[in-house]
N, C-alpha and C positions, 0 to 999 in steps of 0.2 A: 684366405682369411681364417678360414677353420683349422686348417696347421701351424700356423701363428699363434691364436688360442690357444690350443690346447699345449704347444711348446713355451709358450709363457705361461701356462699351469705346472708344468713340467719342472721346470726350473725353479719355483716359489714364488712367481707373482704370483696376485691375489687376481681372480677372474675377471674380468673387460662386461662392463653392458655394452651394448650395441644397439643404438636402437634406429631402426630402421622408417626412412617417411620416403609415401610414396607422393610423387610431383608429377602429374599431369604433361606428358612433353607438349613444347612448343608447335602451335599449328603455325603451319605454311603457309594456309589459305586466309582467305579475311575474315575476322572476329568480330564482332558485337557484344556490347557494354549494355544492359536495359537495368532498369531497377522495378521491383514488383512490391506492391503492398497488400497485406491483408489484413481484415478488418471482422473482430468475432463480435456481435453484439450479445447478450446475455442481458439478464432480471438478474438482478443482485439477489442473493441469497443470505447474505451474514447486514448485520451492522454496527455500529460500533457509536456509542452516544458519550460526548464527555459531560460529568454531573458534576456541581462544585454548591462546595457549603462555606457560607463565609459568615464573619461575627465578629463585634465590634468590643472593646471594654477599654476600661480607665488603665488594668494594667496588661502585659503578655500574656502571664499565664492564665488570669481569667478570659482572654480573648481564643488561647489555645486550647481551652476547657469548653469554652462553648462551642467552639467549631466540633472539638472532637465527639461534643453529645449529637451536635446534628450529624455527622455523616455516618456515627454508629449508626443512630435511627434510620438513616438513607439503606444503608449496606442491609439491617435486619429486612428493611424492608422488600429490598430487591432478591436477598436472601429466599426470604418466605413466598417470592416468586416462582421459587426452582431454577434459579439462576447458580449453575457449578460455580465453586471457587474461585478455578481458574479463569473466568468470566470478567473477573472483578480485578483491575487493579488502578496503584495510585501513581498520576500522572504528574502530580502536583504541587508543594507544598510552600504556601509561604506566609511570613509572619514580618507585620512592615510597623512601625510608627506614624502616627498621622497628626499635626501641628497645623494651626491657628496661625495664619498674618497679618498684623496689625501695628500701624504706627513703623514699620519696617522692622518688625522683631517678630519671632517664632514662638509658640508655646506649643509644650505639649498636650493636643486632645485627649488623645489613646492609643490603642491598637487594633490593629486589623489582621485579623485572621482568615488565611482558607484555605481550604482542604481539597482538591478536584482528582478526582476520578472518572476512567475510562470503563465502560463499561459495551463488552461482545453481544451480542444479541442476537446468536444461531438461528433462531426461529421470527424470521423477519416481520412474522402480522404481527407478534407480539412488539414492536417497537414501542408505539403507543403507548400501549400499557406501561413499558418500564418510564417513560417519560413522564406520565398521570401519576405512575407509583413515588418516582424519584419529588419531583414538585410537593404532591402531598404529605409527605413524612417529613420536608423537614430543608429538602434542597432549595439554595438561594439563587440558583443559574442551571440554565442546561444552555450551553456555549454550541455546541452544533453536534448533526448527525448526517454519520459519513457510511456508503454504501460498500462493499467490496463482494469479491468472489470468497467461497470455500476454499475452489482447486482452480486458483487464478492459470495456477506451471501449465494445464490442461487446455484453460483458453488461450494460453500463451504456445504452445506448440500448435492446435486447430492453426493460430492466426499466423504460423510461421510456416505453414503449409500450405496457406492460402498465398501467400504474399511468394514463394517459391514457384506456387502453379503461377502467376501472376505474370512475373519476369518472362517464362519459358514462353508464353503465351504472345508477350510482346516481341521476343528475340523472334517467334517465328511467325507475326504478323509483318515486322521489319524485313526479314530477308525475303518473304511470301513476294515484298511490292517491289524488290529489289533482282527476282526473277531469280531467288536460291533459296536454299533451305536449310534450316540447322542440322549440322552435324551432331553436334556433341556439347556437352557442360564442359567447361575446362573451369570456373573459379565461381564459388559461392561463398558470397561474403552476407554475414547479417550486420544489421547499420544498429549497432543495440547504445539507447540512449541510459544515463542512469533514471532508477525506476522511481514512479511517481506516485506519492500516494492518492488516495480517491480523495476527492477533494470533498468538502461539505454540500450539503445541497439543500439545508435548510440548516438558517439561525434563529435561533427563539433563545431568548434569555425571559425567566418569570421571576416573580419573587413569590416565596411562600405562601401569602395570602394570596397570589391569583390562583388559587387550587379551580381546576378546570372539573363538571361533573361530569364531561367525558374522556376518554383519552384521546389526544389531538390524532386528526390524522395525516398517517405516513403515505407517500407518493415515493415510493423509490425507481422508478423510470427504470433504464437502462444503462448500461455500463459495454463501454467500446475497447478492447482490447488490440493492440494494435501491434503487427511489425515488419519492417523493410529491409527489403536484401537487395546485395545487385549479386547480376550474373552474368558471366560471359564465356560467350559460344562460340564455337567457331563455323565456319558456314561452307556450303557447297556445291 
């Protein structure tokens, strides 16, 4: 193969990749299929709160004037928290007309304005607070707050090592009652679902005047990271 190459360089073709995959040969003896799970639990460390400001008027743009003074108020105030820029953004935006029915015909009320943003929350005791800040200054909803990991990749490879040990464990409990024993891995497959986000785990929606004198509190539990592989062995 390498004087072929280098004779088809020779000549003026332009150089061949090659690339080479190594394949596990065929076992003789009898194999085993198991599939293994692992399971990381962790305390969530980040969070992530969605905040929305909404406002009503006769026409648009005084309805997207008013929304726009409350979420500035919202953002300086989560601002003057020491909450980084990049903490902050907008999830949201929308501007609808709202009509009256009567007699089977439509008029128009006004408009409805709002503004929603997501807001990170690194420092997880602080949740609270952003929520008590967010309310107080000016927010007409806080729609839900979702937990996740910093360095989820990390709980995600722990739990793909566990779920690895897992299989191997069951191939050689299997052939243990069968009066043989693993030989060898010959095929690992991981069963990879698309990925989920953390779901909410609490809803509260307030309206400005229920300003709370404490900041609510957060319970953020646990978080399960999770993944499945099968594997198979051959036996002997």
């Amino acid at each position: 193969m390498r004087r072929l190459l280098c004779f088809l360089v020779l000549m003026g073709y332009p150089a061949l990749t090659v690339t080479a995959q190594t394949v596990a040969p065929a076992s003789d003896g009898p194999v085993i299929l198991t599939t293994g799970e692992g399971v990381v639990k962790l305390a969530p460390d980040r969070a992530w709160v969605s905040i929305a400001a909404e406002s009503r008027a006769r026409g648009p743009k005084e309805a997207q004037r008013a929304t726009a003074d409350a979420m500035k108020a919202v953002l300086d105030k989560l601002k003057a928290l020491g909450l980084p820029a990049d903490a902050i953004r907008t999830s949201g935006y929308d501007l609808q007309p709202e009509f009256d029915y009567a007699n089977g015909r439509q008029t128009l009320r006004g408009y409805v304005a709002r503004n929603a943003v997501e807001v990170r929350v690194d420092d997880i005791a602080r949740a609270g607070e952003v929520l008590d800040a967010a309310v107080g200054s000016g927010a007409t909803s806080v729609s839900g707050v979702r937990f996740d990991l910093k360095d989820r990749a990390a709980a995600a490879r722990e739990a793909l090592r566990k779920a690895v040990a897992d299989a191997r464990a069951r191939a050689e409990a299997a052939a243990s009652g069968a009066g043989l024993r693993v030989d060898r891995v010959l095929r690992i497959e991981e069963q990879r679902a698309a990925p989920i986000e953390p779901r909410p785990v609490m809803m509260m929606r307030q309206s400005a005047a229920m300003q709370a004198d404490t900041a609510p509190p957060i319970a953020p539990g646990e978080l399960e990271v999770r993944a499945t592989v099968t594997m198979t062995s051959s036996l002997k």
